[in-house]
N, C-alpha and C positions, 0 to 999 in steps of 0.2 A: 269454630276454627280449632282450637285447643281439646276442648271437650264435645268430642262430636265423636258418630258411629258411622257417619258418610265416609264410603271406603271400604268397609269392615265386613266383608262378604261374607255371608254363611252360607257353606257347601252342602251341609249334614244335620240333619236333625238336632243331634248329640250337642252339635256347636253354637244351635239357633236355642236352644234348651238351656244353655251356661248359667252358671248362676249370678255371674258376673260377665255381663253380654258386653261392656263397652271394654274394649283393652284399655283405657286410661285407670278403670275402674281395677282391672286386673292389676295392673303396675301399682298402684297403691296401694293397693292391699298386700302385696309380695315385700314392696319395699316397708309396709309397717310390721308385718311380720316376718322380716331378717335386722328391722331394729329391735324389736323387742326380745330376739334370740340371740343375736351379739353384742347390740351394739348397749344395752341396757345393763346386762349385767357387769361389763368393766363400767358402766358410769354410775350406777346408781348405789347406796350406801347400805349398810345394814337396816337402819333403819326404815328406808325408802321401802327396804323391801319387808318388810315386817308391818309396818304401819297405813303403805297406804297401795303398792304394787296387788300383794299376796291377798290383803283384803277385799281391793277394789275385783279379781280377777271372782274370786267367789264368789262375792256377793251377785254381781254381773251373772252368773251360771243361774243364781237362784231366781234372777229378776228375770230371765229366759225361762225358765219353769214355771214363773208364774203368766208371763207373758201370754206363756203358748195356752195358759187354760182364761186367762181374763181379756188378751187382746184378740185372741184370734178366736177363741168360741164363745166368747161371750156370758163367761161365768163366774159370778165376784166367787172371791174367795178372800179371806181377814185372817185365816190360820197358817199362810205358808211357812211361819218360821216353825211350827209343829211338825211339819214332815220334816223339816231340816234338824228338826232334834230326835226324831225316830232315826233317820239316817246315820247321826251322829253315835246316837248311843246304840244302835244294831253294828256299828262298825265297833264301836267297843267291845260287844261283848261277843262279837267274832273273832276279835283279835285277843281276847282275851280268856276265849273258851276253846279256841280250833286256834292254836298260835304257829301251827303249820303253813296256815292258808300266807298266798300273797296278797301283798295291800292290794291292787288293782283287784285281784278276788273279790277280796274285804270290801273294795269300794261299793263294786258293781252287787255283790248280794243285798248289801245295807240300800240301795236305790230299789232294788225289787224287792224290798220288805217295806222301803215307805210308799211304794209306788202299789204294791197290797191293802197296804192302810189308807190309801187316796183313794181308793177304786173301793173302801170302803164307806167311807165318808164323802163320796160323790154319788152316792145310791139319792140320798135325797135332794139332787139338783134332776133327776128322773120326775117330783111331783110339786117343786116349788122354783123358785125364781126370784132372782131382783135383790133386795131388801131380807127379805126371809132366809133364800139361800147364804148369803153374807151373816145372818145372824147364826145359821148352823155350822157354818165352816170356823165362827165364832167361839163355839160350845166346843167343836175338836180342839181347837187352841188351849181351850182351860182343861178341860178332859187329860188333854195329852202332858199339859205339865203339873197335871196334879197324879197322873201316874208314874213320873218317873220322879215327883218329888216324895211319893209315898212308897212305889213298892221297891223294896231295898235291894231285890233281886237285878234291877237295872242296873243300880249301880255295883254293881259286885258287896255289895253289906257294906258299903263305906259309912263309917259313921256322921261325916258331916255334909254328904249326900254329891259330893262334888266326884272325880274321877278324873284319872293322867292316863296318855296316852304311851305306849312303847316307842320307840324311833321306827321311821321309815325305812321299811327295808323293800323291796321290789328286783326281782329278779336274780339276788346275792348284794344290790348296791344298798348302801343308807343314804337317805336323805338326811343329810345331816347339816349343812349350812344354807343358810337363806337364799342363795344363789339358784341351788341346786332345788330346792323346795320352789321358787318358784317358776322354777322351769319345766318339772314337776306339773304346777299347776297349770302351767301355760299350755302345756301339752295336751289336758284333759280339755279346759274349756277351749279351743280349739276342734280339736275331736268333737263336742260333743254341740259346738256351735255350728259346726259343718253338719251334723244329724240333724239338728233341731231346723236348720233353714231349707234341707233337704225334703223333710217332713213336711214343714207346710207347704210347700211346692206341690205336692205329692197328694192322692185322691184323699187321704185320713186331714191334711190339713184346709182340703177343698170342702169337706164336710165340716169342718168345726165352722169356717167361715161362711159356708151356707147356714148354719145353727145360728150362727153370732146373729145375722143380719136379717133374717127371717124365718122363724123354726117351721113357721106351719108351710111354707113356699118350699123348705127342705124335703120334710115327710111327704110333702104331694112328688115331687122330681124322685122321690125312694131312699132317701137316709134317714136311717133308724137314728134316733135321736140316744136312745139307750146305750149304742154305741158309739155315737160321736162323742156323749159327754164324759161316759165314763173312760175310755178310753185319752180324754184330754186331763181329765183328773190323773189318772194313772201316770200319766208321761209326766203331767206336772210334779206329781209327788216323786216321780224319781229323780228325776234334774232338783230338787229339793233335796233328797235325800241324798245322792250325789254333792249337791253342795255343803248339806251337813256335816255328813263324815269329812271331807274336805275343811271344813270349818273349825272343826275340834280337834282333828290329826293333826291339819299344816298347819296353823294359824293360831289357835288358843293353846293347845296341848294340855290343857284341864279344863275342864268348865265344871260348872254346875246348872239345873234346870234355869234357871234365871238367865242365864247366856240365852236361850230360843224362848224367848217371851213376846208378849201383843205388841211391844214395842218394834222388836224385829221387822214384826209381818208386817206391821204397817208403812215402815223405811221401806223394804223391798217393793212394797205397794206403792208407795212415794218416787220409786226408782222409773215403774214402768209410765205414772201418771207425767211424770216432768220430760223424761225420754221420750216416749211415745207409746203408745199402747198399739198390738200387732204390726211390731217391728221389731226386729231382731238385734237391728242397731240400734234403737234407743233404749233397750234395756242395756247394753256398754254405755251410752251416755249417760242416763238415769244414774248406774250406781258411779261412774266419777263424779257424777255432781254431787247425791249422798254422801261419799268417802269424801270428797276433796273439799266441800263445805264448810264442816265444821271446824278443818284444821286452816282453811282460811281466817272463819271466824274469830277463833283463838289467837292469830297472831294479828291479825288486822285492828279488832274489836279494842284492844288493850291500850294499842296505838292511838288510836279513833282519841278516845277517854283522857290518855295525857296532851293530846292537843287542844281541845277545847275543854279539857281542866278538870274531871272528876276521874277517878278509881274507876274504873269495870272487872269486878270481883268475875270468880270462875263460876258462881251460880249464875249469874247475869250473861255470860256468854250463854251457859246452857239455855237460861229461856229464851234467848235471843235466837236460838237454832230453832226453836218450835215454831215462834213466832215467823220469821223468815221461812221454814219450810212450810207452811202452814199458808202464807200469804202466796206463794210462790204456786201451789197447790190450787188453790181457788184461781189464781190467774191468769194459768195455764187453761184449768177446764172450761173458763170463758173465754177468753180472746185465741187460744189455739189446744184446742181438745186434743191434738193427735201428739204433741210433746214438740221436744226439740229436734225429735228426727224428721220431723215435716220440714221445719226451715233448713235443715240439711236439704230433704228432698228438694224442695222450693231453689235454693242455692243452686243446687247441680241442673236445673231444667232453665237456668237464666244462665249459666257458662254454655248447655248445649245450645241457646239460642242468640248468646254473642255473634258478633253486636248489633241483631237486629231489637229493637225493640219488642215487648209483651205486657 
C-alpha cells in the first residue's frame, strides 16, 4: 500500500535501470539529502560537526573502499587503514611540494598513488586466498607504517615524525569553518557513493561478484581473475586513499603514523562486518555504529556505574568498547552474516508486502 511499485510504469530502459526503482525510495533519499545540506548545518553544533558528523562521513567513504574489495569480490584485506595513510601523506607532500595544485587535484592524485600501491599489494591475491591473503595485506600494514615512521622524506624532516596540514583552499575559497568542511565532505562522499553503486551495477562489478562467489564458475563464463581482482584492490585503495587525505586535511589536521594503525583497519573492517558486507548501505550504517558507539558508551557507561554504585574509570569504558565490539562482531557473523543492512532489507520487503502476511 505505502511502500509499493504497483503503478510505477517504466517506459524506457534508462528508467527500468534506476538505481533507485521505487519512487518512495527516491523521495527519501532526496529528502535525507536536503537535510543534511540545509537543514543540518543550522542545527548541528561545532562539535557535532568535528566529532562525530565529518568523522562518521569519512570513515563511511573508507568502509565503501573496503567493501567494494571484501563484499563484493571476495577478498580479506586487514591493511585498509595503510592506503588511507598513503593517501594522507601523498596529499601532504603534494600540497606541500606543488602548493599550486588545487585540493580536489591534491585529492584525486593522492587516491591514484594509493590506488598504485593497492594494485601493488593485490598482486598476491592473483596466487593465494582466505587466510593467507589476510596475513599479506597484514604485512603492507606494518610495511607501510614502518616506512613513513622511518623515512624522514615523508614527512617533510620533521623531527618528531608528526605533520600539519595548510587550510583548504579549492577553487579561490578556504574551508575554513566546520560547517563548510563538512559540506566539503558531503559533497565528496556523495560523489563518490554515486560512482561506487554505479560500479557494481556495472559489468567490472558483475565480475568481482562472480570472483566473490565462485572463481573457477567465473574463468569458465571468461573473467580474467587477474583483472577482476586487481582492479577491485585498486578502486579499493583509492576510495582509501581518498578517504585518507580526507582524513588528515578535514578532520585531524596533523597526525602522525600511529593515527593509520592495525587498529584502524580493523574498525573499518568492523564497520563493513556489523553493516553488511556487499552493501553500499551498510557501510554508512557500519561506520555510525563505530563512530556513534563509543560516545554512547562514554556517557551511558559512567551513568550505568553511579546507579548501581561503583566508579567506571575512562580505561574501563575503553575495554568495555573492545569487549562490546568484539561480542557484537561474533554475533552478527552467526545469527546474521550479511550486517544490519539485511534487516533493513528484510524491513522494506514486509512494508512492500503490507498487510498481507510472509
Amino acid at each position: 500500500m505505502f511502500y509499493r511499485e504497483n503503478g510505477q510504469f517504466k517506459s524506457s530502459y534508462q528508467a527500468d535501470q534506476q538505481i533507485l526503482g521505487i519512487r518512495q525510495d527516491r523521495w527519501f533519499i532526496y529528502g535525507l539529502l536536503a537535510f543534511a545540506v540545509f537543514a543540518v548545518p543550522m542545527l548541528a553544533s561545532d562539535y557535532m560537526f568535528r566529532a562525530i558528523l565529518i568523522p562518521f562521513l569519512i570513515v563511511a567513504l573508507a568502509a565503501i573502499g573496503l567493501n567494494l574489495l571484501v563484499g563484493y569480490c571476495g577478498q580479506i584485506s586487514l591493511g585498509h587503514a595503510a592506503f588511507m595513510a598513503i593517501g594522507a601523506y601523498a596529499a601532504y607532500n603534494l600540497a606541500v611540494r606543488l602548493p599550486f595544485l588545487n585540493f580536489f587535484v591534491v585529492l584525486v592524485l593522492a587516491g591514484l598513488i594509493a590506488a598504485f600501491v593497492g594494485l601493488l599489494f593485490g598482486l598476491p591475491s592473483l596466487q593465494i586466498k582466505g587466510l593467507y591473503l589476510g596475513v599479506a595485506t597484514l604485512a603492507a600494514q606494518f610495511f607501510i607504517d614502518w616506512m613513513f615512521a622511518r623515512v624522514k622524506w615523508f614527512t617533510n624532516y620533521s623531527p618528531s615524525g608528526s605533520v600539519s596540514t595548510a587550510a583548504i583552499e579549492m577553487f579561490g575559497y578556504k574551508f575554513d569553518s566546520p560547517t563548510e568542511r563538512y559540506l566539503l565532505v558531503l559533497f565528496i562522499v556523495v560523489l563518490f557513493t554515486l560512482a561506487a553503486k554505479n560500479l557494481v551495477r556495472g559489468h567490472i562489478g558483475r565480475s568481482w561478484m562472480a570472483m566473490r562467489d565462485m572463481d573457477v564458475a567465473a574463468q569458465v563464463i571468461g573473467i580474467r581473475p587477474m583483472q577482476a581482482k586487481l582492479s577491485a584492490f585498486a578502486v579499493s585503495a583509492f576510495y582509501a586513499g581518498i578517504a585518507g587525505a580526507l582524513w588528515g586535511f578535514v578532520h585531524l589536521g596533523s597526525w602522525e603514523p600511529a593515527a593509520f594503525s592495525v587498529n584502524f583497519s580493523l574498525n573499518i573492517l568492523f564497520m563493513i562486518i556489523i553493516g553488511g558486507m556487499g552493501s553500499i548501505l551498510g557501510s554508512f550504517i557500519g561506520a555510525a555504529f563505530i563512530v556513534l558507539m563509543p560516545i554512547f558508551l562514554n556517557q551511558f557507561l559512567p551513568v550505568l556505574g553511579t546507579l548501581v554504585g561503583f566508579t567506571v574509570s575512562t580505561a574501563m569504558v575503553s575495554h568495555m568498547e573492545f569487549m562490546i565490539f568484539g561480542a557484537l562482531i561474533v554475533f552478527f557473523l552467526i545469527v546474521e552474516p550479511l550486517g544490519l543492512a539485511r534487516l533493513w532489507a528484510i524491513g522494506k520487503e514486509k512494508l512492500r508486502l503490507w498487510p498481507f502476511p510472509h
